[in-house]
C-alpha positions in Angstrom: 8.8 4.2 -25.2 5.9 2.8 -26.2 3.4 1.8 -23.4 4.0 5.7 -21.3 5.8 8.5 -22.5 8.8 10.4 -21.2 8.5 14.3 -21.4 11.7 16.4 -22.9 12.7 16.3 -19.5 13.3 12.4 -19.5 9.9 12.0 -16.9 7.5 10.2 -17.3 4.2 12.7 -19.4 1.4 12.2 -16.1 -1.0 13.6 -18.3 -0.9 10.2 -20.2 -3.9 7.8 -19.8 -2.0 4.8 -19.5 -0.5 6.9 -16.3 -3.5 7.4 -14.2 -5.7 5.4 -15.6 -3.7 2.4 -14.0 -4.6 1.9 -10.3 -1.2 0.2 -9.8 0.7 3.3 -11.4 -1.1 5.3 -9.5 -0.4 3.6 -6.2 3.2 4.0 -7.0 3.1 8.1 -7.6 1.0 8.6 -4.5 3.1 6.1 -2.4 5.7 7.7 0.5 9.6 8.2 -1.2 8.7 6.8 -4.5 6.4 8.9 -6.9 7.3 10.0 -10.4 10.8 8.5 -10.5 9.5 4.9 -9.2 7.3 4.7 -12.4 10.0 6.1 -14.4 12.2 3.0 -13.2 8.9 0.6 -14.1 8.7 2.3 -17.6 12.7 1.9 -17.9 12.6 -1.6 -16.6 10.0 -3.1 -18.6 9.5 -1.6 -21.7 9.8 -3.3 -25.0 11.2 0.4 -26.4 13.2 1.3 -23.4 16.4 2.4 -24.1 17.9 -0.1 -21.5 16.5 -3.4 -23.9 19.2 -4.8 -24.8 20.5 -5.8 -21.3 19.1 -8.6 -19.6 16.5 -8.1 -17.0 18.6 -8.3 -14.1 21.2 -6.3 -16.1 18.6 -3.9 -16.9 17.5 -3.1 -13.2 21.0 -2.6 -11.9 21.7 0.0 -15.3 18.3 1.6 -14.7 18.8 1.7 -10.3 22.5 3.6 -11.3 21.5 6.3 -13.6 18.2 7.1 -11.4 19.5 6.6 -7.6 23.5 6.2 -8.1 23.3 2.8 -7.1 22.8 -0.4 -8.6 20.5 -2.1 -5.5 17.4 0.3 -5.4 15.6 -0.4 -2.2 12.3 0.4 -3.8 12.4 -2.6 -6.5 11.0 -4.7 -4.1 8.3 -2.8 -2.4 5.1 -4.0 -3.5 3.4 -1.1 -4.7 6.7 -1.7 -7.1 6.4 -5.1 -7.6 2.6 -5.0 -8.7 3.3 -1.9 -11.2 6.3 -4.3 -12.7 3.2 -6.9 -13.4 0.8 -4.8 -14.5 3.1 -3.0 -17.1 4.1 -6.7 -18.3 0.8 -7.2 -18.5 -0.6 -4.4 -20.1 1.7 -4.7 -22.9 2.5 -7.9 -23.3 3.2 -9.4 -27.0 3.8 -12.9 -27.9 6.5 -11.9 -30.4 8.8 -9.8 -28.6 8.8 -11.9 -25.4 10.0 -14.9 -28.1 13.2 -12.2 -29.2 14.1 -11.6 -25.2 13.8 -15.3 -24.6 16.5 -15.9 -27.7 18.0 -12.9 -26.9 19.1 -14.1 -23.2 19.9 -17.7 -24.3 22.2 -15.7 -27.0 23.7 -13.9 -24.2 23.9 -17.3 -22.2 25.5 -19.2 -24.8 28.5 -16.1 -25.5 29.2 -16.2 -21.7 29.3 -20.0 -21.6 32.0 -19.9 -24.7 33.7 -16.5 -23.2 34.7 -18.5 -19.6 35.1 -21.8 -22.2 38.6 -23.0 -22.4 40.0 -24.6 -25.8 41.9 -27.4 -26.2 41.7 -30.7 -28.2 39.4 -31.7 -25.9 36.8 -29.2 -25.7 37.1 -28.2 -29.3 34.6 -30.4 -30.9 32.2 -29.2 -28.0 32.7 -26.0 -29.1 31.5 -27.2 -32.6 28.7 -28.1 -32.0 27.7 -24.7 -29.5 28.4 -22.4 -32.6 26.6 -24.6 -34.7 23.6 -24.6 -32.5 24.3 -20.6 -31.9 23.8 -20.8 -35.6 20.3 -21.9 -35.8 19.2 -20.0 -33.2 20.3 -17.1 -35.2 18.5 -18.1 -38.0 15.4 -18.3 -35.8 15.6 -15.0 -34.6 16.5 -13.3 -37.6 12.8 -15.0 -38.8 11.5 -13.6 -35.9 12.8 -10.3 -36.0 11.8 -10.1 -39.4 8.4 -11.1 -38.2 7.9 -8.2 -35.9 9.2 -5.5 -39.1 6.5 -6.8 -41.0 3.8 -6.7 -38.3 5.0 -2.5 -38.6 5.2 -0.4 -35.6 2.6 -1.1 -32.4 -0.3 0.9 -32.8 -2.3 1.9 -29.9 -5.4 1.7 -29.8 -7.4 5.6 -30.2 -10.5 6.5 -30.1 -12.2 9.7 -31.6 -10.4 9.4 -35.2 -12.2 9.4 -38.4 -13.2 6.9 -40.3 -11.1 5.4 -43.0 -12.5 5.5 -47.1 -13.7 2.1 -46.5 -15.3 2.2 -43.4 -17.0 5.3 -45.2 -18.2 3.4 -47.9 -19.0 0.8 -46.1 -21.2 3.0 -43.4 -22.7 4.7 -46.6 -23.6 1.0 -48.1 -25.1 -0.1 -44.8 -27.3 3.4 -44.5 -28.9 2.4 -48.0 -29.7 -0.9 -47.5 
């Protein structure tokens, strides 16, 4: 996951900074009958690297309510020390470039239900057309898109403490003698 981490026992690492140095996470662990597996559910919901990404959001909060509480209507999604962790962890990692893959990604999805419930004859045919070959370019799109992001690398975050690198070296050394 990529803005908190999960421990080997699938719970979120509290140790982490971007745990508890978050007044809205924090709300959420100290809050009564939600703690450790309410930000769990946040970190499942909304992360770009959760394993639950590739179903829409409402999809995702149903799958993610199931395998934590057996149910697919969690009572605590809409509490508001919930709600405001939701935020903040949309905020706090937010990128421009994957919220452009969900968006295609849902219209995607959209587009294959619309043509699943779709019904063919002679006169919805040409319809049809023209859906698969506007699917088309929105493929196209994406695929430039997702081949944006591979080039941009993995997300790196930000850490201090770490050495400089040869150039910032030479460049420290340069600045010292001048």
């Amino acid at each position: 996951m990529y803005l908190l981490k999960l421990d080997r026992q699938g719970d979120v690492y509290k140790q982490d900074d971007g745990v508890m140095g978050v007044p809205e996470f924090v709300n959420v662990l100290k809050a009564d009958k939600l703690g450790a597996a309410a930000i769990k559910w946040v970190a499942l919901v909304c992360d770009y690297d959760s394993p639950y990404r590739h179903f829409t959001e409402s999809e995702r909060k149903k799958a993610v309510s199931r395998d934590l509480y057996g149910k697919y209507e969690w009572y605590g999604e809409k509490r508001p020390e919930v709600l405001a962790a939701v935020d903040k962890y949309k905020q706090l990692q937010f990128d421009p470039l994957d919220e452009q893959l969900i968006a295609f990604n849902t219209k995607i999805s959209q587009f294959t239900t619309y043509m699943n419930n779709m019904h063919i004859d002679e006169d919805t045919a040409e319809g049809l057309q023209k859906i698969m070959i506007g699917i088309e370019k929105i493929y196209k799109t994406r695929q430039t898109l997702v081949d944006a992001i591979e080039r941009r690398g993995e997300r790196q975050k930000i850490v201090g403490n770490k050495k400089l690198s040869f150039l910032e070296n030479k460049k420290d050394i340069q600045e010292n003698i001048t």
